[in-house]
C-alpha positions in Angstrom: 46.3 135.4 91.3 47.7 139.3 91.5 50.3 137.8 94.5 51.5 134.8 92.2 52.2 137.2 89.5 53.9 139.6 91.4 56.5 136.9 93.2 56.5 135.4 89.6 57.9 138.9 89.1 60.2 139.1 91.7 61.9 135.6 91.4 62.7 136.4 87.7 63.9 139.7 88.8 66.3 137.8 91.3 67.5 135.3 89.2 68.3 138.4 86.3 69.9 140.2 88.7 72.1 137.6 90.4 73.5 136.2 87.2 74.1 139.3 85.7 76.3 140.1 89.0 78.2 136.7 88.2 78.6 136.8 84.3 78.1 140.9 83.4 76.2 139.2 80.8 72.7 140.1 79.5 70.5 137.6 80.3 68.1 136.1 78.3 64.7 134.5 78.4 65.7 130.7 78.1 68.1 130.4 81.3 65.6 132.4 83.0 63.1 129.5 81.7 65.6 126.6 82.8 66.0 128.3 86.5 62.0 128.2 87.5 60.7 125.4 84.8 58.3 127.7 83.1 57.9 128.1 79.2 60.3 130.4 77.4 57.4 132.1 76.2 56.2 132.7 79.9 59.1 134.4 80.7 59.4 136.7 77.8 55.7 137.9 79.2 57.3 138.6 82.4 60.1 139.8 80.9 58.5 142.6 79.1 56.3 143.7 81.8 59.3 144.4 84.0 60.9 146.2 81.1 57.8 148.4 80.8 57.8 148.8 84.4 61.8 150.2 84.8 63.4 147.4 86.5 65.5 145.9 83.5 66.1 147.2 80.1 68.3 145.6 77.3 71.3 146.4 75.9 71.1 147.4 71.8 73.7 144.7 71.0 71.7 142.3 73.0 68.4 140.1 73.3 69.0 139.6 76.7 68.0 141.9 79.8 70.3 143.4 82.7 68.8 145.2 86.1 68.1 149.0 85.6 69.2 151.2 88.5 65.7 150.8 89.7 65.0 146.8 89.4 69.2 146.8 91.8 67.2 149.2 94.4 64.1 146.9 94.5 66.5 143.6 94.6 68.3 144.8 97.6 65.4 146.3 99.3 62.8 143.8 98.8 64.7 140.4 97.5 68.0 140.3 98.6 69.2 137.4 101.4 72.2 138.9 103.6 75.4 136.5 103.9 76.4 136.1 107.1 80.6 137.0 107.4 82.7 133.7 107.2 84.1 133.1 111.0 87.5 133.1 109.1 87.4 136.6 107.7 86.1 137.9 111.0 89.3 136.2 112.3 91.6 138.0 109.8 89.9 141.3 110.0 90.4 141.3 114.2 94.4 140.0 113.5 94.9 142.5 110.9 93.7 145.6 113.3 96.1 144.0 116.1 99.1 144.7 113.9 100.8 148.0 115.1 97.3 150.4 115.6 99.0 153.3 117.3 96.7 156.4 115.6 93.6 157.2 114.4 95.3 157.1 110.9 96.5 153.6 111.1 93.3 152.4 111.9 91.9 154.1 108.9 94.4 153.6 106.5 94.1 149.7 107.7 90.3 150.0 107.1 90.4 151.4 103.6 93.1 148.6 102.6 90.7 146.2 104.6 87.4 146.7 102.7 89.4 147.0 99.4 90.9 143.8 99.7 87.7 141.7 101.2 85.3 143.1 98.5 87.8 143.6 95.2 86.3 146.9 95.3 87.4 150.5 96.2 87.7 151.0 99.9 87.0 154.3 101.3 87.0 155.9 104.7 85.9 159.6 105.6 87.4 161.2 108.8 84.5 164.1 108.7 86.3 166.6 111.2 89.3 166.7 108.9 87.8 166.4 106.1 90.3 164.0 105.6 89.6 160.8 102.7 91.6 157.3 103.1 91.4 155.4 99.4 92.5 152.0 98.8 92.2 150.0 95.5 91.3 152.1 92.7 93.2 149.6 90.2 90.5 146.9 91.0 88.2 149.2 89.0 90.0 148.8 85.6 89.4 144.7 86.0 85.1 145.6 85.6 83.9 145.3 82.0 82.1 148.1 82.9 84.7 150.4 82.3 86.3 149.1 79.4 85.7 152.2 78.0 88.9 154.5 78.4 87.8 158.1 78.6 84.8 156.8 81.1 87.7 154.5 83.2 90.3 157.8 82.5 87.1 160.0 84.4 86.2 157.9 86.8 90.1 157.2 88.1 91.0 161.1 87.8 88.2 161.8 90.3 88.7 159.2 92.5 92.5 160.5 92.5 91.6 164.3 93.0 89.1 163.2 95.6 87.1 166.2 95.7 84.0 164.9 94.5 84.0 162.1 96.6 84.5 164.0 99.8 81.4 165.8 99.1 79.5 162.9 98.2 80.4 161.1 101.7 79.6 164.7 103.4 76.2 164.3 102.6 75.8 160.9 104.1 77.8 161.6 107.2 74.7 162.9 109.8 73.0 159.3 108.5 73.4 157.1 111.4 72.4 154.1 109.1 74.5 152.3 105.9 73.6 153.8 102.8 73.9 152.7 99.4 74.1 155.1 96.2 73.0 153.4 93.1 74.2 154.7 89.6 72.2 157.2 88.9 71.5 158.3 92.3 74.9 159.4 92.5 75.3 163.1 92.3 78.3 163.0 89.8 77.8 161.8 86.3 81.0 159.8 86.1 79.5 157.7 89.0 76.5 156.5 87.0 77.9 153.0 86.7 79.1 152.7 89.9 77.4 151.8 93.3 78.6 153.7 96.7 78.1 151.6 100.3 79.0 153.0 103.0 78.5 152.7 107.1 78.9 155.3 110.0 81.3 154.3 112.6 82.1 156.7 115.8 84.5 158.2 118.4 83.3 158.6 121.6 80.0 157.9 120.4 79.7 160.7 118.2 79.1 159.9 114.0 82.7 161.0 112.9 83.0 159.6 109.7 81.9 156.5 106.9 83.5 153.7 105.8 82.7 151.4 102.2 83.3 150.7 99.1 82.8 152.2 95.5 82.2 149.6 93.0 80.1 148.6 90.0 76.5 148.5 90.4 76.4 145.0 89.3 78.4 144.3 93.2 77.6 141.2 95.4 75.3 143.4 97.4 74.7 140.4 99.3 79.0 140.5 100.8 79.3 144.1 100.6 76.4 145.2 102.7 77.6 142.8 106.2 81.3 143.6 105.5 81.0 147.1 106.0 78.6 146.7 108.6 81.3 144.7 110.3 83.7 146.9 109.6 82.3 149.9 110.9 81.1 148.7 114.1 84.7 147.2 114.3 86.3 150.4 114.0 84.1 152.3 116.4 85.1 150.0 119.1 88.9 149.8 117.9 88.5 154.2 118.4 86.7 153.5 121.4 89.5 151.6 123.2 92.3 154.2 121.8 90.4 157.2 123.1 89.0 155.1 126.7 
C-alpha cells in the first residue's frame, strides 16, 4: 500500500512539474484529476501531502500548485525520462563546428552560440586556465514570465553582462568530471534563485579545462537540456582533441 502511495506521489509530481514547464501556469487539482482518472478530491489529498513535504507550494494569487526547488531536484533525479538528440540536430551541430574552426576561441564562441540557440536558453562556456567566459543569448531571458519583473530581469542581465559572478560559480564546478545542475536556490548568488545552471566538463588533451551549458529558468525542459550538453561537451572535447593531435 506505502509503494502505491508513494508512485501515486510521484506521477502527480511528474505530471505538475511537466505542465508547469509547458504553460508557467499553476496547476491545479482537476487537470491533475483528468491526467490519471482519479477523483478531484483524491488528488487534493495528494496534493497537500506533497506541499507539506517541500516539493510544491502555491502561488498567493493562485489555487493551483508549481514544483519547489526541491520537488525539480527529485523530478530530475528520480522521475525524469531523457530524450534522445534528434539525428537532425546532431547533423547540424557536426556542420556547424566544420565551418571555419581555426582556434580554441572559435570553437567556443561556436559552442556558446550553439547551446543558446538549441535550448532558447543562455549558452555559456568556461575556458578555466584563462579564466576566460564565452556568453551567448542573454535576450532569450527577457521572453520567461519569470522575469517579468524589471529590477529582478535588470539584476539578473547586469550580472550576466559583468560576468564576474558567473565565473566563480562555473569555478566551483570545474574539478567535477560529471554534468551538474544548480537549481534556484542552490545557486550561490541570490539573483540566480529563479534560474537553473547545467553544465558539462569537456577537455584538452584529456585534462578537465573548462564547462559548457546553459542558464535558464528552473521551469527548463530538463529532459532536452541535460543530452544537449552532454552532446555538446563530448563534441567539443574531441573537436580540441583533433586541433591539439
Amino acid at each position: 500500500m506505502l509503494k502505491d502511495a508513494k508512485k501515486r506521489d510521484e506521477e502527480v509530481l511528474a505530471i505538475i512539474v511537466k505542465h508547469y514547464v509547458e504553460t508557467a501556469e499553476p496547476v491545479g487539482s482537476r487537470y491533475v484529476a483528468r491526467q490519471l482518472d482519479l477523483s478531484s478530491a483524491t488528488i487534493r489529498n495528494v496534493m497537500a501531502d506533497l506541499e507539506d513535504s517541500g516539493f510544491i507550494t502555491h502561488p498567493h494569487t493562485s489555487a493551483g500548485r508549481i514544483p519547489t526547488d526541491k520537488g525539480y531536484r527529485y523530478y530530475i533525479d528520480s522521475l525524469m525520462r531523457m530524450r534522445n538528440i534528434n539525428e537532425h540536430i546532431v547533423r547540424s551541430i557536426k556542420e556547424e563546428y566544420g565551418h571555419a574552426m581555426r582556434s580554441l576561441e572559435d570553437v567556443l564562441e561556436c559552442t556558446s552560440h550553439l547551446v543558446s540557440s538549441l535550448t532558447n536558453y543562455v549558452g555559456i562556456t568556461l575556458l578555466s586556465q584563462y579564466d576566460k567566459l564565452y556568453l551567448d543569448g542573454t535576450s532569450h531571458i527577457i521572453a520567461e514570465p519569470e522575469f517579468k519583473d524589471f529590477k529582478k530581469l535588470y539584476t539578473l542581465l547586469r550580472s550576466l553582462e559583468e560576468k564576474r559572478d558567473i565565473l566563480n560559480l562555473l569555478r566551483s564546478d570545474v574539478e567535477d568530471g560529471r554534468l551538474t545542475i544548480h537549481i534556484g536556490k542552490e545557486n550561490k548568488f541570490s539573483y540566480l534563485s529563479e534560474c537553473s545552471v547545467v553544465t558539462s566538463p569537456y577537455k584538452i588533451k584529456g585534462r578537465l579545462s573548462g564547462r559548457l551549458g546553459v542558464i535558464g529558468p528552473k521551469r527548463m525542459v530538463y529532459e532536452k537540456v541535460i543530452p544537449t550538453v552532454e552532446f555538446l561537451a563530448d563534441t567539443v572535447t574531441n573537436i580540441l582533441e583533433e586541433l591539439w593531435a
